[in-house]
N, C-alpha and C positions, 0 to 999 in steps of 0.2 A: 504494500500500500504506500506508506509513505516514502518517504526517499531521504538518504542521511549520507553526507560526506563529510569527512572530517582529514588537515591536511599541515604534519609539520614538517619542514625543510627548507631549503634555499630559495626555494622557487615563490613569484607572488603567489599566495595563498586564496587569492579572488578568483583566479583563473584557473587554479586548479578545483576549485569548489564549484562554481560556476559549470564548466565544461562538465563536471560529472555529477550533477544536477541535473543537464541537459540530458544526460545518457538514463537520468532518471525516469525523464517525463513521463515514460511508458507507461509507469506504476498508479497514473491518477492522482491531483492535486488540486487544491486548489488559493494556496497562497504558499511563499515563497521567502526564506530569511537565510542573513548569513552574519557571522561573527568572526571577527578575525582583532586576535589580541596585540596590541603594539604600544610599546611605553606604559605598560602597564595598566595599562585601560583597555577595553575592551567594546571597539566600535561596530556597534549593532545596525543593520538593516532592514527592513521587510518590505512584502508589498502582498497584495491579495491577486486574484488573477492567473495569466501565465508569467512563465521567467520571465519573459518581455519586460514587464512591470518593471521585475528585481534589476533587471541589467539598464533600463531607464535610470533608475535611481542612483547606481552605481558607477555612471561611467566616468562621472566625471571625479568621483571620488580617488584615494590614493592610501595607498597601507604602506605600513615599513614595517610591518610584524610579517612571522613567519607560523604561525598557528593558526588554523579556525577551523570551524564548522559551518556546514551550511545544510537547511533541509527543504522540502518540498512538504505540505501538510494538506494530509485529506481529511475536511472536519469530523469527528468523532463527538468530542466532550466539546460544546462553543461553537455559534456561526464560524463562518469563514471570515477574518477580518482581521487586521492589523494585529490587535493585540491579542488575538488568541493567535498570532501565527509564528512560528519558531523562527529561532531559539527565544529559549527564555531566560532572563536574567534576573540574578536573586544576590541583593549583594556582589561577591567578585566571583560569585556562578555561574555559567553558561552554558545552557545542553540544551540538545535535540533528543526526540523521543520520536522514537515509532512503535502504536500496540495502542496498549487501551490497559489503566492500572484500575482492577475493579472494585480493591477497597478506596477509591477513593474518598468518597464521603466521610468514613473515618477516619483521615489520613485527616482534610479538611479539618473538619471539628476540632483536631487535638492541633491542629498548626495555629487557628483561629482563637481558641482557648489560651497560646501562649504568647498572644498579641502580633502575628503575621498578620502582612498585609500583601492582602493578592491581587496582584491585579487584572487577570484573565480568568476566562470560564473553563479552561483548561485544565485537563488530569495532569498532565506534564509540568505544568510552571510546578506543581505539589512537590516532584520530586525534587529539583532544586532546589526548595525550601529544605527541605530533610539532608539534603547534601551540605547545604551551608549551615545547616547546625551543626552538624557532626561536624563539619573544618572548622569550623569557628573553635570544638572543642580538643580534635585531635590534630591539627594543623598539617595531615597529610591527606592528600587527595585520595590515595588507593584506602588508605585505611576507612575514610568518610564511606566511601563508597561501600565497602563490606560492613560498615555497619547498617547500611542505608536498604541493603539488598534485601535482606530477612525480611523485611518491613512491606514489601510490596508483593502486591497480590494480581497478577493479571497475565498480560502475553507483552513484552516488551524488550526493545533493543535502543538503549542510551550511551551517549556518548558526551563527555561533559571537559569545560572549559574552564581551569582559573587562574585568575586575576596573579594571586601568590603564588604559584607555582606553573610558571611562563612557559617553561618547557618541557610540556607535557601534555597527553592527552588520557583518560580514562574511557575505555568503552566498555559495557557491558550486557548481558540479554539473558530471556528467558522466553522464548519462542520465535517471534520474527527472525529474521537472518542477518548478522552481522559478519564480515571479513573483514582482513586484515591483510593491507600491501604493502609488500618490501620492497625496499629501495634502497637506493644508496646515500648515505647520510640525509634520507627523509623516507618517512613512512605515511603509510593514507587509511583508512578506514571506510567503510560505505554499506551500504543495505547488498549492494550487487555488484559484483563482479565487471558489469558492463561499464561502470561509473568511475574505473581504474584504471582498464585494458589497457588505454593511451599511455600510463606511465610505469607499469609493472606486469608480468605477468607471474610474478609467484604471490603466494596467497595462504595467508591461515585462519582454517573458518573455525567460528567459536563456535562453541556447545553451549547447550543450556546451562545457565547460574555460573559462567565463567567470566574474570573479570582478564582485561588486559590494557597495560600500559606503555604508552606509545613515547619514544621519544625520537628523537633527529636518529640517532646512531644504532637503537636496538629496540627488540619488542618483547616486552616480559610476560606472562599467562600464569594465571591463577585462577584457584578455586576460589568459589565464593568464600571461604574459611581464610583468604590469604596461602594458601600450599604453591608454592611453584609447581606448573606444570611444563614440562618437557613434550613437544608436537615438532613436527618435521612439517616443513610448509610443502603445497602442493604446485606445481606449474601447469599453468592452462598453455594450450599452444592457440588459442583464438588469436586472431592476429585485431588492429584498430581495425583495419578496411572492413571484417566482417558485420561490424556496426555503423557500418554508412550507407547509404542511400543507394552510391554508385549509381547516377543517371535516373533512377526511378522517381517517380513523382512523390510517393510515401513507400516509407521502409514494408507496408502490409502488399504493395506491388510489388518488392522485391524480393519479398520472402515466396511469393504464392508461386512465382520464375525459380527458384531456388528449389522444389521440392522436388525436379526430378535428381537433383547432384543427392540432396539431402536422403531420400528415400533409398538411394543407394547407397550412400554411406553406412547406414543405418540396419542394411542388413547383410553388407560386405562381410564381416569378420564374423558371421555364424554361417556363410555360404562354403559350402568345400567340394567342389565337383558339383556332384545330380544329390549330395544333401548337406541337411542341415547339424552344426554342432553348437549346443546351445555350452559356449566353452566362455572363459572367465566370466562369468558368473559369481565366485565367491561363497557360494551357501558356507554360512558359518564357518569361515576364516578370518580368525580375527582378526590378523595382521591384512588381511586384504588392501588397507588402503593403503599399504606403505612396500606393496611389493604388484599392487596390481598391473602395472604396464611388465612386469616380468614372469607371471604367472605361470606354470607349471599346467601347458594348455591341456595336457592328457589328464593327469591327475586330477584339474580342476572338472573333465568330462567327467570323467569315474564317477565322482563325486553326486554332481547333478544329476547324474541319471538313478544312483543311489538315492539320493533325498524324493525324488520326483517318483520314483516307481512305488514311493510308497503311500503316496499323496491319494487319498478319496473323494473329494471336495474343493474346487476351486472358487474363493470369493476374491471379487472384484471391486477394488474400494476405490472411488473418484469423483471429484465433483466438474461441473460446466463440460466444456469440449471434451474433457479427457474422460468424464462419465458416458459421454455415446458411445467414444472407442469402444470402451469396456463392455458396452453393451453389442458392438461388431464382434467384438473377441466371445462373448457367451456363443458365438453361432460355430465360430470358429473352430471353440476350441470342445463343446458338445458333438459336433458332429464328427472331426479329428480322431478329438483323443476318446471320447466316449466318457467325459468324465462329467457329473454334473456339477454347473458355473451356477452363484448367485452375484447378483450385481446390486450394489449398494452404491447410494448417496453418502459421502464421507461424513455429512453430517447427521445423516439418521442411521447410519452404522452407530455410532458411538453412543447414540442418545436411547436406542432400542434395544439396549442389556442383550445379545446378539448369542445366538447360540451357534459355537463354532465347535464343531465333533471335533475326536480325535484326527490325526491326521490330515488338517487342512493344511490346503496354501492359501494363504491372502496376499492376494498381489494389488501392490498401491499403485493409482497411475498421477502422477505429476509432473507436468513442464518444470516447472522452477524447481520442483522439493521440496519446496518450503511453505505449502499450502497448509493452514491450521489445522481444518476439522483432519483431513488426511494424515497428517502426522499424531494428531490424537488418536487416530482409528489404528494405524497400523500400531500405536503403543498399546492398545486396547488389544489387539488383535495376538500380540506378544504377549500380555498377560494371560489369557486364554490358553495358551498355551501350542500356538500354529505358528507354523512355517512362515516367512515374510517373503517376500520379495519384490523389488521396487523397481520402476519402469520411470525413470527421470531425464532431463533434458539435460540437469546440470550436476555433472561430478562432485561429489562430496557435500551436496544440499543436507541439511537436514532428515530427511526422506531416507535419501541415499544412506548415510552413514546408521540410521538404524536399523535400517533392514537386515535381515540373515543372508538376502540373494540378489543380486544387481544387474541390472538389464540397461542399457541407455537409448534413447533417441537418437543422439548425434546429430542431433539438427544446428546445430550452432548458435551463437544469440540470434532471439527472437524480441525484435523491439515493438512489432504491431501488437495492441493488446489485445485485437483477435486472432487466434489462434488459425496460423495456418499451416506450415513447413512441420511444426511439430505434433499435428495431428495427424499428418498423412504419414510422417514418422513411426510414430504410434502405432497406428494401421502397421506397416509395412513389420514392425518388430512382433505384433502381436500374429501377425503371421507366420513370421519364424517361430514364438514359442509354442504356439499350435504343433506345427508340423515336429518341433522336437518334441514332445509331449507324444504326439502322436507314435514318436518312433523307437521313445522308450518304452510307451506302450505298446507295444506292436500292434496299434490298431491302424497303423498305416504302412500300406506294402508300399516296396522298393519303387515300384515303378509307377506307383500315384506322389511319392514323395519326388521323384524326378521330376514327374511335369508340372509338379505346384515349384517346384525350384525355378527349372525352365521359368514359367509364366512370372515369378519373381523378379528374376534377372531380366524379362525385357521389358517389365513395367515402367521404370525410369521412360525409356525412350515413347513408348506412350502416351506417356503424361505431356513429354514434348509437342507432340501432336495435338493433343487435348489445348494448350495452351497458346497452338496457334490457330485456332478458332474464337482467339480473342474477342475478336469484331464481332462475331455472333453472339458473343454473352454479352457483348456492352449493347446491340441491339434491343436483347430482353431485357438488360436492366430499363435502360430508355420507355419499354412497352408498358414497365410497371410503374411507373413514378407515379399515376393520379389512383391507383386501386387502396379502394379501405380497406383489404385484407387479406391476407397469403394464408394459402394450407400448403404445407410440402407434402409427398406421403410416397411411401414406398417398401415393399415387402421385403421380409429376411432380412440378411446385411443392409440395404439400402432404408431400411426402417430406420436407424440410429442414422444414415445420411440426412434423410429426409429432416431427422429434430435437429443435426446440425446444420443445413439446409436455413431453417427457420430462425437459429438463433443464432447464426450471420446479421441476418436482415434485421433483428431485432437490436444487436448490435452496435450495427454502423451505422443504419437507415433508420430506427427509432422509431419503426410499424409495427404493428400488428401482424405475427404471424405465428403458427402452429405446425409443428412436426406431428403425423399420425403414420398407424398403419393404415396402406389402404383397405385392408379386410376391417377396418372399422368403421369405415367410410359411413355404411349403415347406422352405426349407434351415434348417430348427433351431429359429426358435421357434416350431413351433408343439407341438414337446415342453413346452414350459412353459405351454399353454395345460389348463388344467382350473377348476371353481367358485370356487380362489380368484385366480386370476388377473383385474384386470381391464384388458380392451382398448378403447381410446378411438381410429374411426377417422376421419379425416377424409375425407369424400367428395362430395365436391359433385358437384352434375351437368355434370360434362365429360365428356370424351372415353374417362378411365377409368373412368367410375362402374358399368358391366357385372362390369368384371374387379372391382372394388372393394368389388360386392357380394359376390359370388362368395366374397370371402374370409372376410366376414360370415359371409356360411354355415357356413365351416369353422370359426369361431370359436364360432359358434353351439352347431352338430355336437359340440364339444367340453368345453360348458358352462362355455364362456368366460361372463362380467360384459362385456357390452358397449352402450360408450356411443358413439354415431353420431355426427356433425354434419354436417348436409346441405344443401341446398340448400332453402329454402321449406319447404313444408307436402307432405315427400316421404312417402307412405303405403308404399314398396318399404321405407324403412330404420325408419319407425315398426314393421311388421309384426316383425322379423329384432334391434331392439334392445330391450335394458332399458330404457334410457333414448335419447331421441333430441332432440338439441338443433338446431331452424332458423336456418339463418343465412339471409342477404338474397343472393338471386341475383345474380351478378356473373359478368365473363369471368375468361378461367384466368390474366390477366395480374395482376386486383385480388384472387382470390380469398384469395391468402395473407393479406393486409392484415386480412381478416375474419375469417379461419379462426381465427388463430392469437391474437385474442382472448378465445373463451370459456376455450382452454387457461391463458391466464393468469391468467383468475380462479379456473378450480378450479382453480388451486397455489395461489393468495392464499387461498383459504376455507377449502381443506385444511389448507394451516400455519396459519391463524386459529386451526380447530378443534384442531389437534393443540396448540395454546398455543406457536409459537417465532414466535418475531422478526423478522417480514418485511422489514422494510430491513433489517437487519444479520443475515444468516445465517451460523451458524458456520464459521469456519475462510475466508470468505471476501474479497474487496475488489473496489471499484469499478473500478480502474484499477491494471492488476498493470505495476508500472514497472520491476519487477526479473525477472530469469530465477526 
């Protein structure tokens, strides 16, 4: 959600706070501060708005410190407005906050009772008040800070500024995601990874209730207790370029071009010949994060197909984009491996006391890792006493580092807050664990896992096709722009297209629209079907495309707006549509991977045309860290 950079070194401290702010945006904001310490004072900024605001206010300004912070703030606790907007200062205190501290009203009360004076509607200004008691009392930052931590009750990642002790930075958390960047005689702090890239790429990500102290020359980790902790940092090989635009109009058009490299990447290193080896994995290795690029690729096979063969139950834990995947993967990996999938909402998993047999897998799906209710679920999921294993976007997230078993996307940063390179990702990985599933189960013979490989490997180039039929999705977008209401709808696999299909458009475009099956067409919506309605089906030629048609017609019948997407050059769904878009023939395992492409460009071309803000759509963020 929010966004937190924090920056001590040689370099101006505006600039480098600024520029990875900007790499924030993704996350949803909606006001914008920064603090950077020089001569012992500590000159504060803010503005409500976008960065625009902040960098108006600031240009003509000037530092000669080498310290600060700066955050991006999406309201929670207080309107959006100057002085609820960070950092906050309390005395010669200064922090940023991202999460939500849920005692605070007690916190209140007793700051209030001992004559504080607050001046925002803010959770966050709280903690600062409790930090500047305790340094007022013990006159060290780190210590202030462990006394301060016990004290708070919520999901939060802080990182704090003072006055007395210049050269220094304190960060801390207990659920959102904080890292920590190395450098050379200057280190950075941030919510993300992306927010760094430009100046480091080694990195050490904190854990929950762990505190760490930053200064110019070295980075210190501690327990909440004060314990030195000992961690070997990790290197990303992203390079800056992959968080730029390069030519595209919004980064969400350059990711959507990006998915046939991405989908490949993604299922490169479990392809071997005509199959699949579902290899570094990890299951319950502890050392895994500190030898996983050297992995013991046979041993770590053994292993998986050991833990997996004994697996009865597979649950699917994910919320938004990454819960339809999971619900493509139920068809996937039922039909496959023969094992029965439940699919859960990461937040009613947790909340619905869940009963999980002996012998489950729970596999979590997250982009980032660091999705809240998800990482309560899969700790939930551990307690219970089942198998984990996490399907993440980003190495060493959260997610990732508690799971027993590790699967990644490899999509690379994704800056558009709707999801697209990393869902087709998804797809494509949740196809490999199928088919290896399947082949330690032996419920799938040699020569069907062949041609689902095959069909694997030419997907990429596919998709390239699919993509250069551009011009016909921005057509349809253009055909939709005055309709009061969209149904998507589509059978088997193409059913989770269809709700993501829908929650595209809902999105970027800010309409009214519905993902169904169309075998429910019957129970209710098809009340809503008349001239202004339009219906967008997905229907390739498989196994449902009879009954698929069928529904065409009733859609038809009713003077539905209907736009098709088919298989080739089908003349059954050219006759029966307004509009009808070909996609490249594939089986029912790749077909999602294709389908669920042109839907992403008519919501990109729609919100183009309706004039809003493809990467940053209102009210929303990349990576929701809080309840």
């Amino acid at each position: 959600m929010c966004g937190i950079v924090g920056y001590l070194g040689p370099l101006n401290p505006k600039d480098v706070i600024m520029q990875g702010l900007k790499k924030l945006e993704y996350r949803g904001y909606d006001s914008a501060g920064l603090a950077i310490l020089q001569d012992g004072n500590t000159k504060l900024v803010k503005a409500t708005g976008k960065l625009q605001a902040l960098e108006d206010r600031i240009k003509n300004e000037t530092w000669t410190g080498h310290v600060g912070i700066g955050h991006t703030r999406w309201a929670t606790h207080g309107v959006p407005s100057e002085r609820n907007a960070h950092p906050h200062k309390v005395h010669g205190i200064t922090l940023v906050h991202n999460g939500i501290i849920e005692n605070y009203h007690e916190i209140k009360e007793g700051l209030l009772a001992r004559g504080a004076q607050i001046a925002s509607d803010t959770d966050s200004e709280l903690v600062a008040h409790l930090v500047a008691e305790e340094f007022e009392r013990v006159k060290d930052l780190k210590t202030a800070v462990e006394r301060v931590l016990p004290k708070l009750v919520g999901a939060f990642s802080i990182v704090v500024l003072c006055e007395q002790s210049p050269n220094e930075l304190i960060a801390f958390k207990d659920g959102p995601p904080l890292v920590v960047g190395l450098g050379k005689n200057e280190n950075f702090v941030a919510s993300d990874v992306q927010a760094l890239i430009k100046y480091t790429q080694e990195f050490i990500y904190l854990n929950d209730r762990e505190i760490v102290k930053l200064l110019a020359d070295k980075v210190q980790l501690f327990s909440s207790h004060g314990v030195p902790i000992e961690r070997k940092s990790v290197t990303l090989n992203w390079s800056p370029e992959l968080t730029e635009k390069q030519g595209f109009a919004h980064f969400m058009l350059k990711e959507i071009h990006e998915q046939p490299r991405t989908v490949a990447t993604a299922v490169q290193t479990h392809l071997c010949g005509d199959r699949v080896v579902l290899n570094r994995v990890g299951f319950l290795d502890k050392n895994y994060f500190e030898h996983r690029d050297s992995i013991d690729v046979e041993k770590d096979w053994e292993n998986t197909q050991r833990i997996l063969q004994g697996i009865e139950r597979v649950f699917i834990i994910a919320c938004g984009t990454s819960f339809y995947a999971g619900n493509i993967a139920k068809y996937f990996i039922e039909k496959i491996a023969q094992l029965p999938v439940e699919i859960d909402i990461a937040s009613e998993f947790r909340y619905r006391d869940p009963v999980v047999p002996k012998n489950s897998l729970v596999m979590t799906i997250s982009q980032s890792g660091e999705t809240a209710d998800t990482l309560a679920a899969i700790r939930l999921a551990k307690e219970r006493g089942a198998t984990t294993l996490s399907l993440c976007n980003v190495k060493n997230s959260s997610i990732d580092r508690f799971a027993d078993g590790h699967l990644y996307m490899n999509a690379g940063p994704e800056i558009g807050v709707a999801s697209t390179k990393a869902f087709t990702a998804t797809i494509a990985m949740l196809n490999v664990f199928a088919l290896g599933l399947g082949q330690i189960r032996k419920t799938l013979s040699p020569d069907e896992e062949k041609n689902f490989v095959m069909s694997l490997r030419s997907v990429p180039s596919k998709m390239e096709v699919v993509l250069s039929y551009d011009k016909y999705f921005l057509a349809a977008a253009n055909s939709l722009k005055d309709f009061r209401g969209f149904l998507f709808m589509g059978r088997g696999t193409n059913f989770p297209i269809a709700m993501e299909g829908a929650l595209k458009l809902k999105e970027l475009a800010y309409l009214h629209a519905e993902g169904y099956a169309a075998g429910e067409m019957k129970h209710g919506p098809i009340a809503l079907i008349d001239e202004r309605m339009a219906v967008v089906m997905v229907a390739p030629r498989d196994s449902y495309f009879e009954k698929t048609v069928s529904n065409i017609e009733e859609v038809k019948a009713r003077g539905g707006y209907i736009i098709s997407l088919g298989s080739g050059d089908d003349h059954a769904l050219k006759r029966i549509s307004k509009m009808y878009l070909p996609i490249p023939s594939s089986d029912w395992l790749t077909n999602p991977i294709l389908f669920v492409i042109p839907l992403q460009l008519m919501a990109y071309h729609l919100s183009s045309v309706l004039g809003y803000d493809v990467d940053q759509p209102r009210n929303l963020a990349k990576s929701v860290t809080v309840e």
